[in-house]
C-alpha positions, 0 to 999 in steps of 0.5 A: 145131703140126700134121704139116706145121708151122704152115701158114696154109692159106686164105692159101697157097689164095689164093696158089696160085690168084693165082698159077696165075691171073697165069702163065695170063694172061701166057703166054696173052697172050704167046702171043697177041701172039707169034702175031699181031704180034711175030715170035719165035722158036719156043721162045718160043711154046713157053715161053709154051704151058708158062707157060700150062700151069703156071699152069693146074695151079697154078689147078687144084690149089691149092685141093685140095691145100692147100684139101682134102687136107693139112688133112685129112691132119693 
């Protein structure tokens, strides 16, 4: 058992970047279709602006954070 438990760290990897990967697709595909052909109000084009977003840090740091930096740390 290591310092942060028993994290199975390629799994959660694969899990983080799926999931940073769905949250980019759906807010930029919302913010598309709330842009071009749905009328919505404006905090729903900004939600979906931060649901993009999150889902790019989530992308972006899956793989260092739990790829690079905790199973060096432990």
């Amino acid at each position: 058992m290591g310092r942060y438990g028993s994290i199975d760290y390629p799994a959660v990897v694969k899990r983080g970047v799926l999931l940073g990967l769905a949250l980019m697709v759906v807010g930029e595909f919302g913010g598309y279709l709330a842009e071009n052909y749905l009328s919505v109000p404006g905090w729903e084009e900004t939600l979906f602006l931060g649901v993009a977003g999150v889902g790019l840090l989530a992308f972006v740091l899956s793989p260092i954070v739990f790829g690079i930096v905790l199973p060096l740390t432990e």
